[in-house]
Steps between C-alpha positions, in 0.01 A plus 500: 500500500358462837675320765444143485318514188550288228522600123212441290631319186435556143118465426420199244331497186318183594532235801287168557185610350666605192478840308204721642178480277303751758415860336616617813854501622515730879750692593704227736785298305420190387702160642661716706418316826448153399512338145162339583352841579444789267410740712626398903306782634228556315407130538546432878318817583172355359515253842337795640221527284444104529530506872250797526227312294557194642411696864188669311375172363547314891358757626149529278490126581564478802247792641191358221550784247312489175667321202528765314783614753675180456505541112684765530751392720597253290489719211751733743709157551531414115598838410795515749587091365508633135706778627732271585511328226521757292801706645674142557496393140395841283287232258249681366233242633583578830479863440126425395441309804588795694327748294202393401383330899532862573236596316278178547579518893347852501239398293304361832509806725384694195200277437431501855488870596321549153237218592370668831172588563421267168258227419659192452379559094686846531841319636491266277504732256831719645647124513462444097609855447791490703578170348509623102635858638792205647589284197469745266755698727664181409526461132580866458788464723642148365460694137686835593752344735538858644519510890324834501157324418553282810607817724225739407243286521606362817502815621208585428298205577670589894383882436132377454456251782651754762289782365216262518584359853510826654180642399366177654699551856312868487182379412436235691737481817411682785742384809718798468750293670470197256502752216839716621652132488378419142650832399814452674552149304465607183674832522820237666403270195522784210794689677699186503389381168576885362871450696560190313393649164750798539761309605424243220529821263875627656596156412401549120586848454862545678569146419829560405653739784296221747718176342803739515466571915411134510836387338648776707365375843551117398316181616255475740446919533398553173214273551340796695506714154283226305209704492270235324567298788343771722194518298417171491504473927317840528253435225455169675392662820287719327323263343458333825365800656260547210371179564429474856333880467266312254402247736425700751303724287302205387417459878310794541322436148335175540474660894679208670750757675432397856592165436871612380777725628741705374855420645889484479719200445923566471408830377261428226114502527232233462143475500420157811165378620437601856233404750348835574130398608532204718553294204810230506730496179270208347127650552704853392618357148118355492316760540669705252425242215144515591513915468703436188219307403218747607726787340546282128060435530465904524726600264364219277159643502 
């Protein structure tokens, strides 16, 4: 035992929220903390991933980004509230309403990388598609009840959008400047995403030497060997990372790039409207929506 630590006490079968109904129990002991919190840990770290989407989804508002941007913010936000719920109670609904937002939530960046270049006909059509591809994700999964549905196609929805987002930075963004900063978001984004995942994987494979040097080190230093924890605040700024490299990418495709910058806030990036031309913040934000426009009438035609 460390000094000053205090020993972790027997974990519970069940606590306030009864006996777990999740298909998923992780690898940190359950009531262990507090009896009105499964899993201490793996709960309060999701306060990261709210926090970070909450920032996104000010931020998209504040500097006049497109809806689409906001959607999935909130998506971001739900996921990281479901989290919570989830690893709070282990209910199987809650589980869901982590799991499945994932998928939705990613749904929107998919459709709109997918959707460039498109006629509005065309987009609509990636929309319905992405929509059946979605639910019947959905009844599949609700009729298995096995996790590694939910994982691998996760995964690979993610695979396809940055495979997909990257042959449109090559293609059609020429500031080499703008473009080395692109890169250098989503290669931070995937790297701390990929962190998160192997972590997330020590935590499931050496579960049982990891609860031993947690017992061993006592209360709070084993907290720092709760490797689900980790992933969910590095996949959180991943996913954040991901994000703003989207919006910025969707800059330079509907060519409204002088009208935003590329900048650094507390150490994480955002996209903000800047007056570049002359232009104060108000004629700046309305002179994009008229090239919006202009851009939606060519594409339309």
């Amino acid at each position: 035992m460390l000094p000053f630590a205090i020993p972790y006490p027997p974990e519970k079968e069940h606590g306030f929220w009864g006996i777990p109904t999740s298909t998923i129990d992780w690898c940190e002991e359950n009531y262990v903390v507090s009896t009105y919190i499964a899993e201490a840990l793996n709960t309060i770290t999701n306060s990261v991933f709210i926090a970070l989407a909450a920032f996104a989804i000010f931020h998209a508002y504040n500097n006049k980004l497109e809806p689409r941007f906001l959607l999935t913010g909130f998506g971001f936000l739900l996921v990281g509230i479901g989290s919570w719920l989830f690893h709070m109670t282990l209910r199987y609904q809650f589980q869901l309403l982590d799991e499945l937002p994932m998928i939705y939530a990613t749904c929107v960046p998919f459709w709109s990388v997918f959707s460039e270049f498109k006629t509005k006909k065309e987009s609509v059509f990636v929309g319905v598609g992405i929509f059946v591809a979605a639910n019947s994700l959905t009844a599949i999964y609700l009729y298995f009840k096995d996790p590694t549905i939910h994982q691998v196609a996760y995964a690979l929805l993610n695979a396809c959008i940055i495979f997909k987002s990257l042959n449109l930075t090559r293609e059609h963004v020429h500031d080499k400047a703008a473009k080395a900063q692109l890169y250098t978001t989503m290669v931070a984004g995937v790297a701390l995403f990929g962190f998160g995942y192997f972590l997330w994987n020590l935590d499931i494979h050496f579960c049982d030497f990891v609860r031993g040097k947690r017992r061993e080190w006592g209360i709070p230093y084993g907290f720092v060997l709760e490797g689900h924890g980790w992933w969910h605040i590095f996949t959180g700024l991943g996913v954040y990372f991901y994000l703003v490299y989207e919006e910025y990418l969707r800059c330079f495709l509907t060519g409204t790039e002088k009208f935003f910058g590329f900048k650094w806030v507390i150490g994480l990036p955002i996209v903000s409207c800047v007056d570049k031309n002359g232009l104060d913040r108000h004629n700046a934000i309305k002179r994009l929506a008229q090239i919006d426009e202009e851009y939606q009438d060519k594409k339309n035609r």
